[in-house]
N, C-alpha and C positions, 0 to 999 in steps of 0.2 A: 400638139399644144392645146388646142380646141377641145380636144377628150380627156386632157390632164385637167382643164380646167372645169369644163363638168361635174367631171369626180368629185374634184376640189368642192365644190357646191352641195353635191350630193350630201359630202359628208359633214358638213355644217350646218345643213337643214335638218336632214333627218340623224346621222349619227352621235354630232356633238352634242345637241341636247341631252341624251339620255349617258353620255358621259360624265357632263359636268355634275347631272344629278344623282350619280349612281349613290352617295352619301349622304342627300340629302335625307335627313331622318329625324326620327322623336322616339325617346322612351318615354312610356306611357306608366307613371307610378299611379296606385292602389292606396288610400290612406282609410281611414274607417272612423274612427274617434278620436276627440283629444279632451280627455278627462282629468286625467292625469292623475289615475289613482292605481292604474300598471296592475291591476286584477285582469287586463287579457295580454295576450301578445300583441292583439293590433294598437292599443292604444298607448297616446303619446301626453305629455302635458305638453301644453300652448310653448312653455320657454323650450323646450326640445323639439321642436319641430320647428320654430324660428331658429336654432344652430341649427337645426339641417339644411333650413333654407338658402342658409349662410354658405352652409356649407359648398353648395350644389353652384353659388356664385360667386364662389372666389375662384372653382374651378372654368368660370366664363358659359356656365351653361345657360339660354334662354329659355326665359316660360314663353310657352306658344298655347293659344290655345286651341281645344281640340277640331272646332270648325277649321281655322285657320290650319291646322295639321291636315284635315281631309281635306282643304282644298288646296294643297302645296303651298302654302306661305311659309318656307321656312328654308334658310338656308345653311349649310353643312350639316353637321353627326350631333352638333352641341344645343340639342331642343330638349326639352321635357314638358309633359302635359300632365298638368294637374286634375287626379280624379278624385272623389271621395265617396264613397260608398254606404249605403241605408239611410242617410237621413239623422244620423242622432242627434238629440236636442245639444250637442257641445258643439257641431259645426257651424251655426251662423254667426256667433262672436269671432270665430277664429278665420270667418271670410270676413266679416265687416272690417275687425281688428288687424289682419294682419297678413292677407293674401290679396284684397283691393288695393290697398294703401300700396300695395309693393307692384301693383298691375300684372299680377298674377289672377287670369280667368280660369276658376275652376269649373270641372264638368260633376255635378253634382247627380248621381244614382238615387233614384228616390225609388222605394215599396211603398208604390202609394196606398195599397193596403193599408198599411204601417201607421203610413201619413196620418189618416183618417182615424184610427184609435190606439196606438200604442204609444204611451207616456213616455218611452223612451226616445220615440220619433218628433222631428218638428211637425207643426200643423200646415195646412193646405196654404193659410195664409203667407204664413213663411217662405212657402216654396214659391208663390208669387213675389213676393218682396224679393226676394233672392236672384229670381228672373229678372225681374226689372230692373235693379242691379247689373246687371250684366252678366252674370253665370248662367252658365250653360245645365238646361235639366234633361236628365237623361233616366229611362226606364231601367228599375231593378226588380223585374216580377211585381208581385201583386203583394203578396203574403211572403216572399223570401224563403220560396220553395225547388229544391231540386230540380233541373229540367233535363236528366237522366232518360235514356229510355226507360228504366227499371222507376225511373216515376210516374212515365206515360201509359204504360201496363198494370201500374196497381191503382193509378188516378186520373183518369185521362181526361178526366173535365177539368178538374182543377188544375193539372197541367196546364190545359190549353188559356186558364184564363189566365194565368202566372205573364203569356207573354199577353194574348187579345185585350186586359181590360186596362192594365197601368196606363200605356200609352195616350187614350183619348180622353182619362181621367188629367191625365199632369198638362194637356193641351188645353181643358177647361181652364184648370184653373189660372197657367199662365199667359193662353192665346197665344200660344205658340207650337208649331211639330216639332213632335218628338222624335228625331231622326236615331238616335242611339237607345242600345240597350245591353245593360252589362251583365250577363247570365250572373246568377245568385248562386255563391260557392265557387265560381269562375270556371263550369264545366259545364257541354253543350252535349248535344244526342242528336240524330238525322232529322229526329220528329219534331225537335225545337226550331233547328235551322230551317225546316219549310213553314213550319208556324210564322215565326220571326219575318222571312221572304214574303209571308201572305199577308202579315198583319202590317206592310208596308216600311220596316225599319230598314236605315241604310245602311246597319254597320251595326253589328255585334262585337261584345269584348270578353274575353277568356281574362282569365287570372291565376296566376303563381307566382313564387319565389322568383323564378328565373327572370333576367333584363336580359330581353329580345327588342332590339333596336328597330323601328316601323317606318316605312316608307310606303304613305298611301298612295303616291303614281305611280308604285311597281304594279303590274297588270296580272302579276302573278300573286298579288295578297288577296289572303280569302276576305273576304267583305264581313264575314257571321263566325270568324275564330282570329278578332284579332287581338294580338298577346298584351297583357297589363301584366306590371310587377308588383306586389303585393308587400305593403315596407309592413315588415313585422320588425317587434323589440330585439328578435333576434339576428335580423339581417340588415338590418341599417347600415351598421359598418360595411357589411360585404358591397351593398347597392353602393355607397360612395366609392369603396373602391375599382370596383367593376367600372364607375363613372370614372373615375383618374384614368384608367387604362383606355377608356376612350376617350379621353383629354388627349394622349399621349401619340395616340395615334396620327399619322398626315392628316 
């Protein structure tokens, strides 16, 4: 009886735990622009990506954001984490307007490159504003340059600044670390991922089509390929359905 009830113990300390959580999870979406003039595939006008948003909570899904995801605040399969990617001047009306309001915290990817002189990018200041706000900044390279090996071998200084310099740039400006960084084009190389491990980030993000469901307490996710879903014009429908069928599931 004394060794039944042991057991019994055993298995609620240490086995239950990783039971109940075995679902705990977040898909992690990819947005880019919302212009809303539909000259690329990534980009969305503002009234269609408010029906997505609809869309994503009529099926009962929660925004989580992405701290709260890497420190396990999230409970069952029905999370999403909002990311946005480069920085373009069309994203801070569409956080002030319409992802704050809804308390949706997005993890915002800035090329602080970019930041700094391209008319397409917001300014340095913005990306403070934005911080202080309460979204999350997170590193997109420098310049929005491949971190391929075949770019480490034809450029390997500008390489290595892509991941070394954004980082302590987007910490000036908001006073805050930058724990994240989203490879640019959403594809990594051996020589990125030790850069990345040296230059102190706690978490790299990959990007594609596919939704790959993330659970940051499994001990077996890689830290520097973790999967984002990339909402292009042309897989919107699929992403929501792929979400119904994990609506669907226990």
């Amino acid at each position: 009886m004394r060794r039944n009830s042991v057991l019994l113990l055993l298995f609620v300390f240490f086995v239950a735990p990783w039971t109940f959580s075995v679902n705990d999870q977040v898909i992690i979406l990819d947005y880019h622009t919302f212009l809303g003039v539909h000259t690329s595939s990534l980009d969305f006008s503002k009234e269609e990506f408010i029906q997505q948003l609809d869309k994503f909570a009529q099926h009962g899904f929660h925004w989580v954001s992405l701290d709260d995801a890497v420190a396990g605040k999230v409970q069952g399969p029905k999370n999403i984490v909002m990311t946005i990617d480069d920085g373009n001047h069309s994203v801070p009306p569409v956080v002030t307007d319409v992802l704050l309001p809804r308390h949706i915290v997005p993890t915002l990817f800035i090329s602080a490159g970019l930041a700094e002189r391209s008319k397409f990018a917001f300014r340095p200041e913005v990306v403070k504003k934005l911080s202080d706000l309460g979204c999350i900044i997170g590193a997109h390279g420098f310049t929005h340059q491949y971190l391929t090996k075949k770019a480490f071998e034809a450029e390997p200084q500008r390489s290595r600044e892509e991941i070394e310099k954004p980082g302590p740039l987007l910490s000036q400006w908001t006073g805050k670390a930058v724990p994240y960084f989203a490879l640019p084009y959403g594809v990594s190389s051996d020589e990125a991922r030790q850069l990345l491990i040296k230059a102190g980030y706690s978490y790299a993000f990959l990007a594609n089509s596919k939704i790959v469901p993330v659970d940051f307490m499994d001990p077996q996710l890689d830290h520097y390929a973790v999967p984002r879903t990339i909402v292009y014009r042309w897989n919107v429908d699929q992403v929501i359905a792929e979400v119904e069928k994990l609506e669907a599931k226990p």
